[in-house]
N, C-alpha and C positions, 0 to 999 in steps of 0.2 A: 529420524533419518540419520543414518549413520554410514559416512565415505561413500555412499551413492551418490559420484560427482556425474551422472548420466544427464543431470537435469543442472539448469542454470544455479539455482541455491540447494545448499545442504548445511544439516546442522553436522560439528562434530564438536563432541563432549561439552554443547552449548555454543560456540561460537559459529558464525555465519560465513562461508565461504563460497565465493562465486566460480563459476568454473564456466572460461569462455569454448568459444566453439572451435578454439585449436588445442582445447584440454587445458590450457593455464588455468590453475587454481589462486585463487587470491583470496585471503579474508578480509573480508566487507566490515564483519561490526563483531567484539565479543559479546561473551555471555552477560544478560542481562540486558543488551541492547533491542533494538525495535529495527524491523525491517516498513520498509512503507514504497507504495504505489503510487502515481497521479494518472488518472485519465480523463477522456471526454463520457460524458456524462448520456451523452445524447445519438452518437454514433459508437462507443465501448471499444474506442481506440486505445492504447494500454501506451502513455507517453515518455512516462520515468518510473524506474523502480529500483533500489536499493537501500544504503542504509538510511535509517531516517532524517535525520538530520542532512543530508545532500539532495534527500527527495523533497525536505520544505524549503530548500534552500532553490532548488530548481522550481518549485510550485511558485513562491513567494516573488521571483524573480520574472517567472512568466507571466502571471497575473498582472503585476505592476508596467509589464510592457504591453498587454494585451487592454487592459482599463484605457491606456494614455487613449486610442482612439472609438470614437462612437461607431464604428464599422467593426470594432473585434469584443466589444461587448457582449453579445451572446457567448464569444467562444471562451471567455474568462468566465463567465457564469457557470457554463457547461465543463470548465475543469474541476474534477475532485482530487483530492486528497486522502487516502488511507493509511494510519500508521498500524499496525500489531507487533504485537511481542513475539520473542524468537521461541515458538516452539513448533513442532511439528507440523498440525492441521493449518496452521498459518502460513509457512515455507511451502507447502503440496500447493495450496490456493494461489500461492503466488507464483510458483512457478507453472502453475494449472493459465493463468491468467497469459502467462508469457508465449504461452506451448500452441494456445487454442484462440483464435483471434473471436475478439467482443466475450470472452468467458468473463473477461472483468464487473461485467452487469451484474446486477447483485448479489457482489461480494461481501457488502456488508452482511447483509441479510443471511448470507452460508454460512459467514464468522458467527453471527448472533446466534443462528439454531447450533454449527458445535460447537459453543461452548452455554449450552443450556440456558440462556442468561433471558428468558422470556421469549414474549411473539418473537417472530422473523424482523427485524427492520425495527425494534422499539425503539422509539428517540428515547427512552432513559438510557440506552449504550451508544450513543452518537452524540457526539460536541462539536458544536458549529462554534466557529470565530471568526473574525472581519477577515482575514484569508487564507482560510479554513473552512470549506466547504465540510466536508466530512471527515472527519480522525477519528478511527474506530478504538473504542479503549473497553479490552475487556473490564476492568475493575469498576467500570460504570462512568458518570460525571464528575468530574474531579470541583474543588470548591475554592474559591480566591482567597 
């Protein structure tokens, strides 16, 4: 994607630019960086999305407000997290995700088939962590 600011994200010459709904363009993350989503899991409410590290930083922060009571418990269960890398198929998906309400529903699984990386949804390309439901990492499971 190249200066097609029509849609919320666009890549240009690798860097990530957002462009709100009065046309301001702002860049979000350079090249090399990750864009990333949170949503509910269980209704495909689409809650935070931009560069990664502000979207774990919002995840991480809701979770731990949402844990403190036995009444918001399901809905910290029901939050996910998605990170991907800044290319193309991944920017479409996410702004696919923004455009079209509950498209968010498996999005893993659309990242998994394109980028050929086995079945749809394989847990060898999904990493769970204590509050990290799902981080999608093309290059597979990363090791300690």
């Amino acid at each position: 994607m190249t200066d097609n600011f029509d849609l919320p994200y666009s890549l240009v010459d690798g860097d990530l630019f957002h462009t709100d709904s009065k046309g301001n363009r702002k860049r979000v993350c350079h090249r090399g960086g990750r864009i990333a989503l949170s949503y509910d899991a269980e209704d495909g409410i689409l809650h935070h999305h931009g560069e990664n590290n502000d979207v774990v930083h919002w995840f991480d922060e809701t979770r731990k407000r949402l844990v403190r009571s036995e009444s918001t418990l399901d809905l910290a269960a029901a939050l996910k997290l998605v990170s991907m890398p800044l290319v193309e198929e991944c920017i479409r998906e996410v702004n696919r995700c923004i455009g079209v309400t509950g498209s968010v529903m498996g999005i893993e699984k659309r990242l998994s088939v394109l980028y050929g990386l086995g079945p749809a949804g394989a847990a060898a390309f999904s990493e769970a962590g204590p509050n990290h439901d799902s981080v999608w990492n093309p290059m597979g499971p990363t090791t300690a």
